[in-house]
C-alpha positions in Angstrom: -28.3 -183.5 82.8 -32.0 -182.1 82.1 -30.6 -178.3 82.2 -27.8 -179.7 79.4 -30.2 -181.0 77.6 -32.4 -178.4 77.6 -29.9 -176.0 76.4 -29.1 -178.1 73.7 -32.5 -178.0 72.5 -32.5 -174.3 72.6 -29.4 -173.5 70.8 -30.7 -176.1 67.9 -33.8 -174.3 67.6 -31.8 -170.6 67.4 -29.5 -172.3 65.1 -32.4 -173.6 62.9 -34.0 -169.8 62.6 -31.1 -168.1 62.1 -30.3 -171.1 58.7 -33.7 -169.6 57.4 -35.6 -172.8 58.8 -39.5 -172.8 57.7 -40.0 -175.1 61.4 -43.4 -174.2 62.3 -44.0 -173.9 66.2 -45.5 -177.2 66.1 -42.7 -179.0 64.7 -40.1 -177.2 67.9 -42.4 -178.9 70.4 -42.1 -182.2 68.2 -38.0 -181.3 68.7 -38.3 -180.9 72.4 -40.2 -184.4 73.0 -36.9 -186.6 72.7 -35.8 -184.8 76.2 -37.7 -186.6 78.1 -38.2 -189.8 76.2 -34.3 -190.6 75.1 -33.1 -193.5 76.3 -30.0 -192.8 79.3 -27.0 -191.9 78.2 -24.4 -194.4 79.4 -21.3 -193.9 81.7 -18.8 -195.7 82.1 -16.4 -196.0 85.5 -13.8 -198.0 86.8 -12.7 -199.0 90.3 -10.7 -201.2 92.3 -13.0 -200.6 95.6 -16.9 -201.1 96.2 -17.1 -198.1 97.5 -17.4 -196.4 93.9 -20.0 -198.9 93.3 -21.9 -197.3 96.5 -21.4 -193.7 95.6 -22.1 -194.8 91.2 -25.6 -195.8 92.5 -26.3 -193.0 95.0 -25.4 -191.2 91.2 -28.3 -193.0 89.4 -30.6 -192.5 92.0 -30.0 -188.5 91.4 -29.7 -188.8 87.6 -31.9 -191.6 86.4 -31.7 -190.5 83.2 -27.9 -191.9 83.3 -27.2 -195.6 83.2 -23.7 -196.2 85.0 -21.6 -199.2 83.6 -19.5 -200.1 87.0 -16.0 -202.4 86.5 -14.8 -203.6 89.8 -11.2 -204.3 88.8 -9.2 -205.8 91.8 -5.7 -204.0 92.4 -4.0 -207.0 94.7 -1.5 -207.7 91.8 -1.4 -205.0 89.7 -4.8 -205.9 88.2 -6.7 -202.5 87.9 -3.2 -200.3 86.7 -2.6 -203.4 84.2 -6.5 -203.1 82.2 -6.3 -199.3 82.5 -2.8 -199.3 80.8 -4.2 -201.5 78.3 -7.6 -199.6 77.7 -5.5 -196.3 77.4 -3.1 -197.9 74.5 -6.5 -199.4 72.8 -8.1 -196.2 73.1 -11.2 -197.7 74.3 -11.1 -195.6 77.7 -14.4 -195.7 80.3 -15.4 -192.1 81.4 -14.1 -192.3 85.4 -11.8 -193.9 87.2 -11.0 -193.9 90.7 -7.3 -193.8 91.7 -5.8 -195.2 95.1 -3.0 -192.9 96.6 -0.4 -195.1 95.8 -0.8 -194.9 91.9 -2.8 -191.4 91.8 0.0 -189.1 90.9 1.4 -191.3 87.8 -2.3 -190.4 86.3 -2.3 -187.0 87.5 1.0 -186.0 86.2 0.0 -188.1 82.7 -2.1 -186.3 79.8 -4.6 -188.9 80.3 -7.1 -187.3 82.8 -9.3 -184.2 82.3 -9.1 -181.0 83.6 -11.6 -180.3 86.2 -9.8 -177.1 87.6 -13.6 -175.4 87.0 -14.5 -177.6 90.7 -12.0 -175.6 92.5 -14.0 -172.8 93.4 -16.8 -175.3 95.1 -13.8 -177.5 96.8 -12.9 -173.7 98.1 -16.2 -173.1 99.1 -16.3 -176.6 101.1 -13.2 -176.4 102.7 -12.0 -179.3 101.3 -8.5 -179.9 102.7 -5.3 -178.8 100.8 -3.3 -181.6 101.0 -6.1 -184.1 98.6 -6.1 -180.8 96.3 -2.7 -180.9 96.3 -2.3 -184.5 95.6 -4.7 -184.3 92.4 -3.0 -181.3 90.8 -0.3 -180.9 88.7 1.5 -177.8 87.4 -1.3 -176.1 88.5 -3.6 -178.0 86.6 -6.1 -179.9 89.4 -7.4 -183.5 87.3 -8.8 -185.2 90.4 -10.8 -184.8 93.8 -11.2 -187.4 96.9 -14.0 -187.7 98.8 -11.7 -188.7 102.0 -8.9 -187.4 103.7 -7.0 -189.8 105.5 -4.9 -188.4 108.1 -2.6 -190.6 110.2 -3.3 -191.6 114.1 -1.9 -193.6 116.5 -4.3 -196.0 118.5 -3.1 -197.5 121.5 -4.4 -199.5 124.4 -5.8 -198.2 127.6 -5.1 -200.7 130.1 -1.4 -201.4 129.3 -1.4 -197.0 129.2 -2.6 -197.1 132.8 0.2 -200.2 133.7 3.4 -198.5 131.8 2.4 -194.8 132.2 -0.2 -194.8 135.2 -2.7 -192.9 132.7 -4.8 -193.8 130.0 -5.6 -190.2 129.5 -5.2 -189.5 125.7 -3.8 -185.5 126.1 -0.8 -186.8 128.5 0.3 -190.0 126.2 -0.1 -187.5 123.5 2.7 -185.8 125.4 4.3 -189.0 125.8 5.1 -189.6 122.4 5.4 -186.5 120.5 8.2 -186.5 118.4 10.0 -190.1 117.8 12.6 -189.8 120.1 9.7 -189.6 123.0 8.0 -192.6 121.0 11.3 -194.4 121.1 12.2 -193.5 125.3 7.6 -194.7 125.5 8.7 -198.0 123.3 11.5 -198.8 125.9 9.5 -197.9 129.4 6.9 -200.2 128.0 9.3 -203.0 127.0 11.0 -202.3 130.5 7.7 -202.2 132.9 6.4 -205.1 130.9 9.6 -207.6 131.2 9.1 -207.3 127.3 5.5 -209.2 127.1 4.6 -205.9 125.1 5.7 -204.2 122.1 5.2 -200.2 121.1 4.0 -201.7 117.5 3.8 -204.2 115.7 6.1 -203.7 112.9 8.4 -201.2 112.0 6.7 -200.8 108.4 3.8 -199.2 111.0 6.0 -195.5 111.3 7.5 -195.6 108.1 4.9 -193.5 106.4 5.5 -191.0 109.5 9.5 -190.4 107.7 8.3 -190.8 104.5 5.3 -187.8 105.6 7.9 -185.3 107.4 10.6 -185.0 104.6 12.3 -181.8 103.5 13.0 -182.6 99.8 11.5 -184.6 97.7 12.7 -188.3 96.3 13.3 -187.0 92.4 15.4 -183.5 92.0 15.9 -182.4 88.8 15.9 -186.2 87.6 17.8 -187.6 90.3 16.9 -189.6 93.3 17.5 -188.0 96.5 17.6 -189.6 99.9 16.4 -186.9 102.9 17.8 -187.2 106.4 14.2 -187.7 107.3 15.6 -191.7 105.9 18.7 -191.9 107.6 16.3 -191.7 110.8 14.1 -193.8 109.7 17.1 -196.4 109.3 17.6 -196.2 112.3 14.6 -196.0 114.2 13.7 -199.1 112.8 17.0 -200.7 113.6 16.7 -199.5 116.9 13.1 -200.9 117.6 13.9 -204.4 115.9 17.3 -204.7 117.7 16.0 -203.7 121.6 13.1 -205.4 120.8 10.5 -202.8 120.6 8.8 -204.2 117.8 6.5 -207.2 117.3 8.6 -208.3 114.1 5.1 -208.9 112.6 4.5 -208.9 109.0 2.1 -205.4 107.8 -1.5 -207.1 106.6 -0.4 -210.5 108.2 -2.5 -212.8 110.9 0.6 -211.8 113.5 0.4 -208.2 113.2 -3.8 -208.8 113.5 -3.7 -211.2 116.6 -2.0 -208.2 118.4 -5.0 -206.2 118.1 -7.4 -209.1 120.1 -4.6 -210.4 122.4 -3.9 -213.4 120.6 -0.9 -212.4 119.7 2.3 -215.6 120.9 5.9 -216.1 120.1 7.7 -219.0 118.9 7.2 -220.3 122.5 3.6 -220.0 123.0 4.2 -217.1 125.4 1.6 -214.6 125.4 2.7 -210.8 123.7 0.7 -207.6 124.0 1.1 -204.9 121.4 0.5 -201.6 123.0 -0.4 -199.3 119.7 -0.7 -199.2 115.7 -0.3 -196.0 114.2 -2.7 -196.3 111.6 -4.9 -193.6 109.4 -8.6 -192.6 109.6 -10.2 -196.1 107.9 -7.7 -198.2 109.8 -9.9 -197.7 112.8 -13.5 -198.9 111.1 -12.2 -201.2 108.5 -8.7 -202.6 110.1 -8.9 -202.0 114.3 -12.1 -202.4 115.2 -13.1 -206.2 113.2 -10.0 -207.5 114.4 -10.3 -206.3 118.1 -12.6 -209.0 118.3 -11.7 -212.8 119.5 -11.5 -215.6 116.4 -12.4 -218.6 115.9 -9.1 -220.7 114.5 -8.4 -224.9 113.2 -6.8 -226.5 116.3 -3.8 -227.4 115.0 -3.9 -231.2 113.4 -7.9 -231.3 113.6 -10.7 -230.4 112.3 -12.3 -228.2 115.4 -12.4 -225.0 115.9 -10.6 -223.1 118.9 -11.5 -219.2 120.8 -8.3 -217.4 120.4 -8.0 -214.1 121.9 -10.4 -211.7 123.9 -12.8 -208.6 122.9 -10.4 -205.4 123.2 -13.3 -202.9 122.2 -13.6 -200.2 124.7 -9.7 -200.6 125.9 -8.3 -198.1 122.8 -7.7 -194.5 122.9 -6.5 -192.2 119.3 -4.0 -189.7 119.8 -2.4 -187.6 116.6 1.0 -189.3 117.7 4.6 -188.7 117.1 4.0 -186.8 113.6 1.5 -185.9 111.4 0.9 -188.3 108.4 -1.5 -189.1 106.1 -2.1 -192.9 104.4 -4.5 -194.2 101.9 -7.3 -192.1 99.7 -9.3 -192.6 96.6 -9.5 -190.1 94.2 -12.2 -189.7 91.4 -11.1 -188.4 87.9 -12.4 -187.7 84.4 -10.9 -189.3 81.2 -9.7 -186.3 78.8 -11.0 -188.5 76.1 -14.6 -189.7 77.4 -17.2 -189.5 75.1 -19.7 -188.4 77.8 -16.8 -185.6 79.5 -19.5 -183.4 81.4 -21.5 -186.0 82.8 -18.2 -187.5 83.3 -17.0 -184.2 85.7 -20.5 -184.4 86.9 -19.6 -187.5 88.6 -16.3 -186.6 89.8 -18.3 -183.1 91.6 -21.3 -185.9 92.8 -19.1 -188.2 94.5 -16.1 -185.7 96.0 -17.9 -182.0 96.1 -21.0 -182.5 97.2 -21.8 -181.7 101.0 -25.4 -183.6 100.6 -23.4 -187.0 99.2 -20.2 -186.7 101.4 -22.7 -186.1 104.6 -24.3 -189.5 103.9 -21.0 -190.9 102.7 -19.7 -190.2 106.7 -23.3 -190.7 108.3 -23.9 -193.9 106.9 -26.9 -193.4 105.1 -26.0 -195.5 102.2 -27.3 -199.2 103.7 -28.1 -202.3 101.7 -31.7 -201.6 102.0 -30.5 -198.0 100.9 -29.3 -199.3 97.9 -31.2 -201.8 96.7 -34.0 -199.3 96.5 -31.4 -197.7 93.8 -30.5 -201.4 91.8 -32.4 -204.5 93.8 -29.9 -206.8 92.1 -26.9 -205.3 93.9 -26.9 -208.6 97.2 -27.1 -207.8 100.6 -22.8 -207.1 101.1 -22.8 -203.7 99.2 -23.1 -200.8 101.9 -21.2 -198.2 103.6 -20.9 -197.9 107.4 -20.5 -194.2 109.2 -17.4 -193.5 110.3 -14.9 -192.5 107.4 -13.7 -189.3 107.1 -14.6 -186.9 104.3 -12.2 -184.6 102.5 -14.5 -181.2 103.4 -14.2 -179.3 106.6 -17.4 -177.5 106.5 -18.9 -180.8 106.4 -16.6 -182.0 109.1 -17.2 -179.4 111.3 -21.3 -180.2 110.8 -21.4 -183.9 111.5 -18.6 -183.9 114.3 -20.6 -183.5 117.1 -23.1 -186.7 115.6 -20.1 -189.1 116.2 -20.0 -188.4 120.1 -22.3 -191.9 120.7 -21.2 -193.8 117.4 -19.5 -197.1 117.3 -15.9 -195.8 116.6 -16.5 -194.1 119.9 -17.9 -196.5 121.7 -14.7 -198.7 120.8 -12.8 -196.0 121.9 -14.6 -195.8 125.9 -16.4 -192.5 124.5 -13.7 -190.8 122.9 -14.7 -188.8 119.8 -11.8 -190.0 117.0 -13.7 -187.6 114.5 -12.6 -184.5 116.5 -9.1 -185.7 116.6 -9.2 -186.2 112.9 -10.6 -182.9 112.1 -7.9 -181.5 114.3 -4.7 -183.3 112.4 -6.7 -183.0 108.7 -5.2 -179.4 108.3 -1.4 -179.8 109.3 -1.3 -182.6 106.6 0.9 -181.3 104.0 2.3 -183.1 100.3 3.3 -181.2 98.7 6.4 -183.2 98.0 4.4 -186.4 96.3 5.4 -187.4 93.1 4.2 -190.4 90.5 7.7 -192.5 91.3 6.8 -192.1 95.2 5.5 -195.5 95.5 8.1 -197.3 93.6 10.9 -195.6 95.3 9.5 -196.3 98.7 8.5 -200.0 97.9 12.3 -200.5 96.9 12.8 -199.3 100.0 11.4 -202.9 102.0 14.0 -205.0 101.7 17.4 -203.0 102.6 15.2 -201.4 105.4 14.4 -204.9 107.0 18.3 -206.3 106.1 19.8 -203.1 108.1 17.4 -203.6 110.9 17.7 -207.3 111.1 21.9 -206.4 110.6 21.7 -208.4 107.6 23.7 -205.6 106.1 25.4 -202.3 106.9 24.2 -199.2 106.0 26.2 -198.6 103.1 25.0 -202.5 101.9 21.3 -201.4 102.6 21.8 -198.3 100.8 23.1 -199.9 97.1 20.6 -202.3 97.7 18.3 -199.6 98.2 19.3 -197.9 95.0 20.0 -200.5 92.6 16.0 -201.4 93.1 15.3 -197.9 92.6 17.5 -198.0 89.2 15.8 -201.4 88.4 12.1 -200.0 88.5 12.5 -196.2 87.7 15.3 -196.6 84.6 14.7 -192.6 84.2 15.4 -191.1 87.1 19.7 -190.8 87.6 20.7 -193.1 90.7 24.2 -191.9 92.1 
């Protein structure tokens, strides 16, 4: 900001000779006082996450000449698409917004964002991952970068491994279950060995972002919706695990899909169940796996006490790439083509998601409470961000690996470095297929997946069910 400024200043002062000016020298310095006695220019950024928050103050603390004006908008109904539709018809627009994976393309492929293309050589020269390029670009226009990549894993538990398999060793269950007809024949020896007290996963919505991931074409062709055999199989994977029972029947983001993580886990009849893995991406093991590997304290039911349910599994889990690579989740930073502030605003987007100093303390967890409330002291004592998540650069990956050998995540996982497996399943991420209607297609999806595996309905059913939804939220796109 102090080098824009400064130019500024110069190219006023050349202006004002060339128009015949009679400035005297003293009068230029006068001109070059307001550069460092202007009041901050202000910026403006949305969010749905905290995390924004985090990196908006690590911002001001390298620009305090620039006041950032941070909108938490919660996205858990809508919320945060629903104000930034409305801002964008009002044309009262902030500078940044942050964009979750599931809505980023509809922005990207929209006239609304800026071009920050320009980045692309520093994003080269980091070795920032293709597949979060790819994501924010648009006939060939990039409009927004991520300071994570979130490839997919599969987490499973150590002790049932050594029961069902006679090793916990992650490089032979990685054999195991490469490939979902292996995943299926593990699903059934653990179902088997374990008189079916355990379940491969949880839910069957747990590997459907594996299908989804590993497609040949993509949903929307020339206008039209198109179904990839990659969702025939998934059809019937899913029937297949619900019908022989290899599945949990657990609800994604629900307290029974949870309680199989800490061995709390019952059926209808009180009998204990085991889950024996969740295939879930790089924050699913600090922000989903590891709180909820811990025992909890629950209401007896018809009193006011509180009851222990469940044990401490920390220690007991092992990460493995799994049956196929996948990727899940992200947050991507863009520019509004219409700021008022547009280079500060890109400044912020190359701050947050291209800078190897930020992004090292992003993963290290360098940004504490006390951290921050050096930055803003009004901020609380919630607002931090733990080590562990993984950042969207390889060159930084490849510097910080080796500093994750003795963290927490790998304590959890009995030593195990989950950051090296990460690094190793980042590059064979490919999406190159995404497109803005992704999310509504595969939300419509749901419903005549669970009715065909539940056999509700037959295929054919589940299919028109499948693509009346599809007609009902996407009106465009030609449904045959």
């Amino acid at each position: 900001m102090k080098k824009t400024l400064a130019l500024v200043l110069v190219i006023i002062m050349v202006v004002g000779m060339l128009a015949g000016c009679t400035q005297t020298a003293p009068a230029a310095t006068e001109t070059a006082q307001p550069a460092e006695t202007a009041a901050p220019k202000t910026l403006k950024v949305w969010s749905f996450t905290d995390e924004v928050r985090t990196m908006a103050l690590a911002f001001q603390e390298k620009y305090p000449n620039v006041k950032v004006e941070y909108t938490m908008i919660p996205m858990t109904n809508g919320e945060f698409q629903t104000k930034l539709k409305s801002a964008l018809q009002s044309g009262e627009v902030p500078d940044v917004i942050s964009l979750e994976a599931s809505f980023v393309r509809e922005y990207v492929e929209s006239d609304f964002l800026a071009d920050v293309s320009d980045l692309l050589p520093i994003a080269k020269d980091l070795g920032v991952y293709q597949f979060t390029i790819d994501i924010g670009t648009y006939e060939g226009v990039t409009k927004a970068f991520s300071y994570q990549a979130t490839p997919g894993a599969m987490f499973y538990r150590r002790s049932l491994a050594k029961e069902y398999f006679g090793t916990d060793d992650p490089e032979k269950i990685q054999e195991l279950v490469t490939g979902m007809e292996n995943f299926e024949a593990a699903a059934k020896i653990v179902k088997e060995k374990s008189k079916g007290n355990t379940y491969m996963v949880g839910s069957t919505g747990d590997f459907a972002n594996l299908f989804f991931a590993n497609r040949q074409t993509p949903w929307v062709v020339d206008g039209k919706l198109v179904i990839d055999p990659m969702v025939d199989q998934l059809f019937e994977t899913a029937k297949s695990f619900r019908q022989n029972g290899y599945e949990a029947q657990a609800n994604q983001w629900q307290e029974g899909w949870f309680a199989g993580m800490n061995d709390s886990l019952v059926d209808a009849k009180g009998n204990q169940k085991q889950v024996f893995s969740y295939l879930l991406p790089t924050w699913g093991l600090p922000y989903v796996l590891m709180p909820n590997a811990a025992p909890k304290e629950v209401k007896a039911e018809g009193s006011d006490t509180t009851k222990t349910v469940g044990k401490d599994t920390a220690g007991d889990w092992a990460c493995i790439n799994g049956p196929m690579p996948y990727q899940w989740g992200g947050t991507w930073i863009g520019a509004m083509k219409d700021s008022e502030n547009l280079d500060l605003a890109k400044e912020f987007v190359k701050f947050t998601t291209l800078n190897p100093e930020t992004l090292k303390n992003w993963a290290l967890g360098t940004y504490t409470n006390e951290y921050l409330k050096k930055i803003d002291p009004s901020i609380g004592d919630k607002l931090a961000q733990g080590p562990g998540d993984f950042v969207s650069s390889q060159k930084v990956v490849d510097e910080i690996v080796s500093k994750f050998d003795d963290a927490a995540t790998s304590k959890f996982l009995a030593g195990q470095n989950s950051y090296k497996g990460f690094a190793a399943a980042a590059p064979t991420i490919d999406l190159k297929l995404i497109q803005a209607s992704d999310d509504a297609i595969q939300r419509s999806l749901n419903d005549p997946l669970n009715n065909y595996a539940s056999n509700k309905q037959t295929k054919e059913e589940a299919i028109k069910q499948f693509k009346d939804a599809v007609k009902n939220a996407l009106p465009d796109i030609i449904v045959e």
